[in-house]
C-alpha positions in Angstrom: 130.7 73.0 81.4 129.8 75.7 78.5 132.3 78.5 78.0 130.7 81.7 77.4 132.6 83.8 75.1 131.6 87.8 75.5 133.6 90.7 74.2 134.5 93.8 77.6 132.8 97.3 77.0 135.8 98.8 78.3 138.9 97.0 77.3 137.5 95.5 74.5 139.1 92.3 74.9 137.1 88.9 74.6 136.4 87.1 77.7 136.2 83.2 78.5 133.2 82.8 81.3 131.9 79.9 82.9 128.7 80.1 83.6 129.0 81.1 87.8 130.7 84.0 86.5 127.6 85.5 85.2 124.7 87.3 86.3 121.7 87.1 84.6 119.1 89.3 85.3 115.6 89.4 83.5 113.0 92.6 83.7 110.4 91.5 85.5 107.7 93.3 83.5 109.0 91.9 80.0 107.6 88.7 80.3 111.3 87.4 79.9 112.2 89.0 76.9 114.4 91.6 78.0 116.8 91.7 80.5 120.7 92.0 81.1 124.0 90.0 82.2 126.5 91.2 84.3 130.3 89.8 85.0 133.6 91.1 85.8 136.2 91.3 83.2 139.2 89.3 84.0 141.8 91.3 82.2 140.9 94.8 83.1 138.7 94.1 85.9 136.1 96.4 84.9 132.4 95.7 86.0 130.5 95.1 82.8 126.6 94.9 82.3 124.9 94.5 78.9 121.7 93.9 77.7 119.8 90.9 76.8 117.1 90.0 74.4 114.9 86.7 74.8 117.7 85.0 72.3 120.7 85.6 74.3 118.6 85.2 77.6 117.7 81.7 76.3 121.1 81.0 75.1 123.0 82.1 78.5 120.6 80.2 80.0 121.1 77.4 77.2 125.0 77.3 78.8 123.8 77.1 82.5 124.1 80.7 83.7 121.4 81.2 86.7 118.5 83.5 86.5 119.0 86.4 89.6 116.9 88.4 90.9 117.5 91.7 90.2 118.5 93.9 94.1 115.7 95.5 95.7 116.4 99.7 95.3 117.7 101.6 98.6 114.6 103.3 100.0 115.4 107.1 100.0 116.0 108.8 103.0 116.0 107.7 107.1 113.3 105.0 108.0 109.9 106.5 109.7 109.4 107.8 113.1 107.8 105.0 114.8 105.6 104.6 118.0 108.7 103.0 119.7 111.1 105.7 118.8 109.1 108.2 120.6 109.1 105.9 123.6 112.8 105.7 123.5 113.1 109.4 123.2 111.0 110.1 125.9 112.9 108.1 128.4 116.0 109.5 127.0 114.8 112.9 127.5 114.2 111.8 131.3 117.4 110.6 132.3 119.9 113.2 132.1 123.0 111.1 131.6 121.4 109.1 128.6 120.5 112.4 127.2 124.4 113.9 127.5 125.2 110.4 125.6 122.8 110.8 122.8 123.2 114.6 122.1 127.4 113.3 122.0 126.3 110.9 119.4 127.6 107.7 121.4 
């Protein structure tokens, strides 16, 4: 198994990686020339991520690191209104006891 040798942004140590202990990810409109890795640094335990041009994306990959994809954003804000939630509602609105309950919060 290839050691990957990587110097930390923070504690500016140099780090011994195996391969799992990366994250590669690659842009996915640079037709896999740009891109960056992620890992954890195992003396200060900082977070790192730096980036990655086609050379060290074909090297990491080269050593056996896995190509990720990247994690879909959070969508901003409280999911739509939908037909069904307006059903709900409407029954809650109804029943006198369930409406007590959701105005509490519970």
């Amino acid at each position: 198994m290839s050691t990957i040798r990587v110097a930390c942004g923070n504690c500016k140590n140099d780090v011994d990686l195996q391969p799992d202990d990366v994250r590669l990810i690659i842009n996915p409109d640079s037709d896999g020339r740009r891109g960056q890795y992620e890992f954890t640094c195992e003396k200060c335990g900082m977070e790192q991520a730096k980036p990655a041009d086609k050379k060290i994306i074909m090297l990491l990959m080269a050593a056996g690191v896995e190509v990720v994809d990247p994690e879909p954003a959070t969508p901003a804000g409280p999911p739509p209104f939908t037909d069904d939630d307006s059903i709900e509602f409407h029954f809650v609105l109804e029943d006198d006891e369930a409406l007590e309950s959701w105005l509490a919060g519970s």
